[in-house]
C-alpha positions as CSV (number, residue, x, y, z in Angstrom):
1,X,36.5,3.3,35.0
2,X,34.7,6.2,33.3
3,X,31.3,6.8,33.7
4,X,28.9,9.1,32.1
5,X,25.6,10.0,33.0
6,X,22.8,10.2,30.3
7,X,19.7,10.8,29.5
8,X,16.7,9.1,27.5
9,X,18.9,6.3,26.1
10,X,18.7,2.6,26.0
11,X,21.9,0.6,25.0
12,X,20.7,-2.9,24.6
13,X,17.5,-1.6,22.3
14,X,20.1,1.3,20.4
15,X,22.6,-2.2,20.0
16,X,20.2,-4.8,18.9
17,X,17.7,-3.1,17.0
18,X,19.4,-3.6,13.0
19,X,21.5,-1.0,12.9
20,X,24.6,-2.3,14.2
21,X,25.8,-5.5,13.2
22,X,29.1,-6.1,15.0
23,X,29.2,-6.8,18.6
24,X,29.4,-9.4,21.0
25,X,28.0,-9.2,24.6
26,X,29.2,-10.7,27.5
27,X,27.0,-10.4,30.6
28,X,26.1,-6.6,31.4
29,X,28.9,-5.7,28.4
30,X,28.7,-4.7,24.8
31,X,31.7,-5.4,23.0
32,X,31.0,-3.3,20.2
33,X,33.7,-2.9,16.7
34,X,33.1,0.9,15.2
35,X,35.1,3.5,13.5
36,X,38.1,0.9,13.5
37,X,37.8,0.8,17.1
38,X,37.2,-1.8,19.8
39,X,35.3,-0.7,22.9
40,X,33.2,-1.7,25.7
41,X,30.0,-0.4,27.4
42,X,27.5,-1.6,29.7
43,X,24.4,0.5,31.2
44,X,23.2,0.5,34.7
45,X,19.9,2.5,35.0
46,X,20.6,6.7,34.0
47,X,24.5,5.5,34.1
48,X,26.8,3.9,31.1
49,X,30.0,2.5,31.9
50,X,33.1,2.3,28.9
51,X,36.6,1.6,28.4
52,X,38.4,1.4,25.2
53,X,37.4,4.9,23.7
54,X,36.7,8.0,25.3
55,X,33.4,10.1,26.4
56,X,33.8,12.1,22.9
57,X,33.4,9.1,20.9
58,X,30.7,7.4,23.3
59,X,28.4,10.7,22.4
60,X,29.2,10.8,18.8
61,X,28.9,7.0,18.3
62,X,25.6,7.0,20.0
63,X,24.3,10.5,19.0
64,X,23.5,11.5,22.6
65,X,23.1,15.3,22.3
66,X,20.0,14.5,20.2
67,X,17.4,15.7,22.0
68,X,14.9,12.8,21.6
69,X,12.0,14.9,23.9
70,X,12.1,17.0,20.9
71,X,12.1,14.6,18.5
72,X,9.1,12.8,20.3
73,X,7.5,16.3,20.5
74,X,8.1,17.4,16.5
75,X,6.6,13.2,15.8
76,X,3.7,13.3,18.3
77,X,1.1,14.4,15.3
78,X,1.2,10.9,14.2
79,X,-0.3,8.1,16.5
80,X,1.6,5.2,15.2
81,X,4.7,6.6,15.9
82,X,3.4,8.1,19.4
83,X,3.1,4.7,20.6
84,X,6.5,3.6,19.4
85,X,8.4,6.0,20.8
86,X,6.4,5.3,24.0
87,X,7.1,1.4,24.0
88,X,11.0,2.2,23.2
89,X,12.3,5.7,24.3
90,X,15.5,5.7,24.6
91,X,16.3,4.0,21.1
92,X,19.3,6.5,19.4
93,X,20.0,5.8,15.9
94,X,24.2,4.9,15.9
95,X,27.2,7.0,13.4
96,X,28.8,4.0,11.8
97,X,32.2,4.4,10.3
98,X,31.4,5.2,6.0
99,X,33.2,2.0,4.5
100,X,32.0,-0.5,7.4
101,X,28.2,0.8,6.9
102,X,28.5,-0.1,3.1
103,X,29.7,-3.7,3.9
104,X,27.2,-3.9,6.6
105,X,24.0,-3.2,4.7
106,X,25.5,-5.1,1.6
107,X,25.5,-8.1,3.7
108,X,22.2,-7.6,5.2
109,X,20.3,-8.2,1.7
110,X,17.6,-10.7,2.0
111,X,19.0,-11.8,5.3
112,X,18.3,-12.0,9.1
113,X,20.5,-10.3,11.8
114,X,21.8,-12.9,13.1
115,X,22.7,-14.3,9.2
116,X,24.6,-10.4,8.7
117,X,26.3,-11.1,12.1
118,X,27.8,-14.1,11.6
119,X,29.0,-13.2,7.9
120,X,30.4,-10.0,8.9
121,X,32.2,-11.8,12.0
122,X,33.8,-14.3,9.4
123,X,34.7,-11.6,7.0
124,X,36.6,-9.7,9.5
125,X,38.5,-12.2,11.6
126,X,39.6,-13.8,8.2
127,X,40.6,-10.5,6.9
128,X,40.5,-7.9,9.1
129,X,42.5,-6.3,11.7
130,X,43.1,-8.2,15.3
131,X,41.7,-5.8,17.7
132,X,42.1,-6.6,21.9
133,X,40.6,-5.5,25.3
134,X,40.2,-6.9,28.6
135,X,42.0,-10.1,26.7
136,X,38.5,-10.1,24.4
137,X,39.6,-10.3,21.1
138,X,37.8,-9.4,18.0
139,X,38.5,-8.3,14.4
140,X,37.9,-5.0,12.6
141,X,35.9,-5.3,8.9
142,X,38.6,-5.3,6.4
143,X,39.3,-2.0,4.5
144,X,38.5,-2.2,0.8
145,X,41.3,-2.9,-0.7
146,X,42.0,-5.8,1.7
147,X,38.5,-7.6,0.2
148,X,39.5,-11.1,-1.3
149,X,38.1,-12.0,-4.6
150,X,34.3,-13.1,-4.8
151,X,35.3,-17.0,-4.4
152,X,36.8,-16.7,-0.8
153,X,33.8,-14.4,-0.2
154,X,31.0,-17.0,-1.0
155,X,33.1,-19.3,1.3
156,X,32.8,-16.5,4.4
157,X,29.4,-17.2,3.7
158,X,28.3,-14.1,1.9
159,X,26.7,-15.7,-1.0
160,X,25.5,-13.9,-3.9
161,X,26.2,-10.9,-1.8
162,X,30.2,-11.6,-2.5
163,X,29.7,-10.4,-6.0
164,X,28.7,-7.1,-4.7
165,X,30.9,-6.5,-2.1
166,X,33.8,-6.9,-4.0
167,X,32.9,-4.8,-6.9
168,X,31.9,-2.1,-4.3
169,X,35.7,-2.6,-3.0
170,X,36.6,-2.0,-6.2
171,X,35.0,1.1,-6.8
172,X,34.9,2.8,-3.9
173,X,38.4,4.3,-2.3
174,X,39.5,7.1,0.1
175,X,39.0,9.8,-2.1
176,X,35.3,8.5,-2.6
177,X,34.2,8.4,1.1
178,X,36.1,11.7,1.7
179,X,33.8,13.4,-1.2
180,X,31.0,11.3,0.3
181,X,31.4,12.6,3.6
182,X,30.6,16.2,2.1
183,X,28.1,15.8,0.5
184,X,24.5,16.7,0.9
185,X,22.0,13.9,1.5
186,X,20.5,14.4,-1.8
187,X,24.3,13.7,-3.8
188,X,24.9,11.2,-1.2
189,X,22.5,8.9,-2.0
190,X,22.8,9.3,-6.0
191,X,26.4,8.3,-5.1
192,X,26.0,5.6,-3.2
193,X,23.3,4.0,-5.7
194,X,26.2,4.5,-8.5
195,X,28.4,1.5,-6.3
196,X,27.5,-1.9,-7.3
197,X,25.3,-3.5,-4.9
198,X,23.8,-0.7,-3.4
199,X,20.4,-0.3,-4.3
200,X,17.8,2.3,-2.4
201,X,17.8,0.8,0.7
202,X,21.1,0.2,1.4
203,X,21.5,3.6,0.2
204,X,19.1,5.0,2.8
205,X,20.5,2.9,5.5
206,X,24.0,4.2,4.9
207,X,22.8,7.7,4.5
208,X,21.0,7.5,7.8
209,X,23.2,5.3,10.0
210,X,26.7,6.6,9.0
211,X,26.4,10.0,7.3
212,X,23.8,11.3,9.6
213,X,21.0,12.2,7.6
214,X,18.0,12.2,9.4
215,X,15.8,12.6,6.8
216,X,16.2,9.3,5.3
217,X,13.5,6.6,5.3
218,X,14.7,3.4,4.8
219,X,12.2,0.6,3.4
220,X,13.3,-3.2,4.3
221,X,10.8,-5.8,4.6
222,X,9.6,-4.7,8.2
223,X,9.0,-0.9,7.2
224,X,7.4,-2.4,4.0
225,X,5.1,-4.2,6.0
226,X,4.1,-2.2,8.2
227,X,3.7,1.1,5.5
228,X,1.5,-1.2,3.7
229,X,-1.0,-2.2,6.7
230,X,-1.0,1.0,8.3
231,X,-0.7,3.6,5.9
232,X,-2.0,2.3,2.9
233,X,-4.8,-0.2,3.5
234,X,-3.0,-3.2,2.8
235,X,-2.2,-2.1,-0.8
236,X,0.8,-3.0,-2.5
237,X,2.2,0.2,-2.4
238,X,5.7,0.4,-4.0
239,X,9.0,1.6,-1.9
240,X,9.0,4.6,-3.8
241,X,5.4,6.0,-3.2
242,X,6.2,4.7,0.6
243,X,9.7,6.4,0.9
244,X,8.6,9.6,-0.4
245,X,5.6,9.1,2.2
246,X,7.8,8.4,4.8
247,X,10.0,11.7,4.3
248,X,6.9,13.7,3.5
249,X,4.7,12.8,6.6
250,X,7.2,12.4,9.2
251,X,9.5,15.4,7.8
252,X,12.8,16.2,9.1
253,X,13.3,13.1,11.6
254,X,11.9,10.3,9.6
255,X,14.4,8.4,10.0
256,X,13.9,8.6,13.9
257,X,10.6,7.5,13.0
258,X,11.1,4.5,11.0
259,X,13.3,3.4,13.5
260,X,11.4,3.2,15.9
261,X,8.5,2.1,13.5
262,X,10.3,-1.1,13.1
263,X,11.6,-1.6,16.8
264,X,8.3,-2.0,17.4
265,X,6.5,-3.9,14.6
266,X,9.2,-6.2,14.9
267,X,8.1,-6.5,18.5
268,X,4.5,-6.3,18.4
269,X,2.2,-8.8,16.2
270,X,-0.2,-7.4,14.2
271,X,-2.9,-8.6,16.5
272,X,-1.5,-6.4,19.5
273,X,-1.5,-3.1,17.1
274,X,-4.9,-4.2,16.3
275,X,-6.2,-5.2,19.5
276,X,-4.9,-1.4,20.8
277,X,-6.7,0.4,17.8
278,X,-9.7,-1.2,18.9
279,X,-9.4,-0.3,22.7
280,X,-8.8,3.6,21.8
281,X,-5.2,3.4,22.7
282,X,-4.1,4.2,19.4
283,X,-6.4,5.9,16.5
284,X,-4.5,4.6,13.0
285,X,-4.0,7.7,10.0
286,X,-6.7,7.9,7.8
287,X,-5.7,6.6,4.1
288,X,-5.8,10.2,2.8
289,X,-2.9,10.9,4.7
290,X,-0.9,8.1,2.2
291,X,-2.5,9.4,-0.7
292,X,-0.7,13.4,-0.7
């Protein structure tokens, strides 16, 4: 079985941290659908085990060659995000296949991960491909022009979401992810905000997650959150002023950073952030910071 040592990476918090929606786990193994591929993994200590792919796409898929002691280093300035990487090193943002990161983050409006999960599971095993290994069978996300109409969408349970993702079937095609694939991150996203149902967020996520551009801050209710408490005295700060905060403060690996800004607010109560500001562990940005 092949085997591949790494370094500074945790599968089980890289999997299950909202990035990556379709996968199963059974015991020690991830059974994980990406790329229009089935393949397994598991992770014993500094050691990842894998079958169904090879150690090209485990590297790719998982961005291993980022060097996340550098990242850490060029993020260190700020506190906030000092301690996150500290509670969670070895959280590696994921390269999810174009089309399947659209349909992902479609799905995930105004709903939980498991909610995404179990949409996305129907969706594919009603129309998707039948993938097999190890006699564990799951189904790949359909392709767009394999979307049903919005009625048998609603009944996958997508709900007003259906509407969305079948007019972004309609409008986006080969041609269109090839041109997005080439793009900077600036045309990217004005691209992606031009398919129905993709608003800033999504766009973002899709930017970050599947085209590989670090830069990107996406704001979902978490990141809102915590922006709001921690960088801008509890005001109501829009996503705007906080996305162009984000990519401002945290510069070239902000989305690194807001990754692991919402591993761990998602983790950590406010009263524990609180509880370690007041101790000295951690020394919160002064508003000024929010205001530039």
């Amino acid at each position: 079985m092949p085997r591949l040592t790494v370094r500074d990476f945790d599968l089980r918090s890289t999997v299950e941290c909202g990035q990556l929606f379709t996968y199963a786990r059974l015991g020690e193994w991830y059974y994980i659908t990406g790329q229009q591929k089935l393949f397994a993994i598991r992770q014993r200590e500094r050691e990842v085990e894998y079958r169904g792919v090879d150690e090209g796409f485990i590297r790719r898929f998982f961005r291993l060659d980022d060097d996340l002691v550098d990242i850490r280093r060029s993020l260190k300035k700020d506190p906030i995000v000092a301690r996150a990487f500290s509670e969670s090193m070895g959280l590696r943002l994921v390269r999810l296949e174009l089309w399947e990161a659209i349909v992902g983050f479609i799905c995930s409006q105004a709903c939980n991960i498991p909610r995404i999960r179990t949409v996305l599971k129907a969706i594919a095993e009603a129309w998707g491909g039948r993938v097999e290994l190890d006699g564990f069978v799951m189904y790949l996300l359909p392709r767009p022009q394999a979307l049903p109409g919005e009625a048998k969408l609603r009944e996958a349970g997508a709900g007003f979401r259906a509407r969305y993702l079948k007019q972004a079937a309609e409008r986006v095609d080969d041609a269109l992810l090839d041109r997005l694939r080439r793009m900077d991150y600036h045309s990217a996203r004005r691209t992606l905000l031009s398919i129905p149902g993709v608003g800033p967020k999504i766009a973002d996520c899709v930017c970050l997650f599947s085209l590989g551009f670090l830069a990107a801050f996406p704001i979902d209710t978490w990141i809102r959150k915590m922006m709001r408490d921690f960088y801008f005295h509890g005001s109501n700060a829009t996503d705007q002023r906080i996305r162009d905060f984000g990519q401002a403060h945290f510069g070239e690996y902000a989305g690194y950073a807001q990754q692991y800004l919402y591993a761990f607010y998602r983790r950590c109560p406010l009263e524990r952030w609180n509880a370690a500001a007041a101790d000295g562990r951690m020394h919160f940005p002064s508003g000024r910071n929010a205001e530039r």
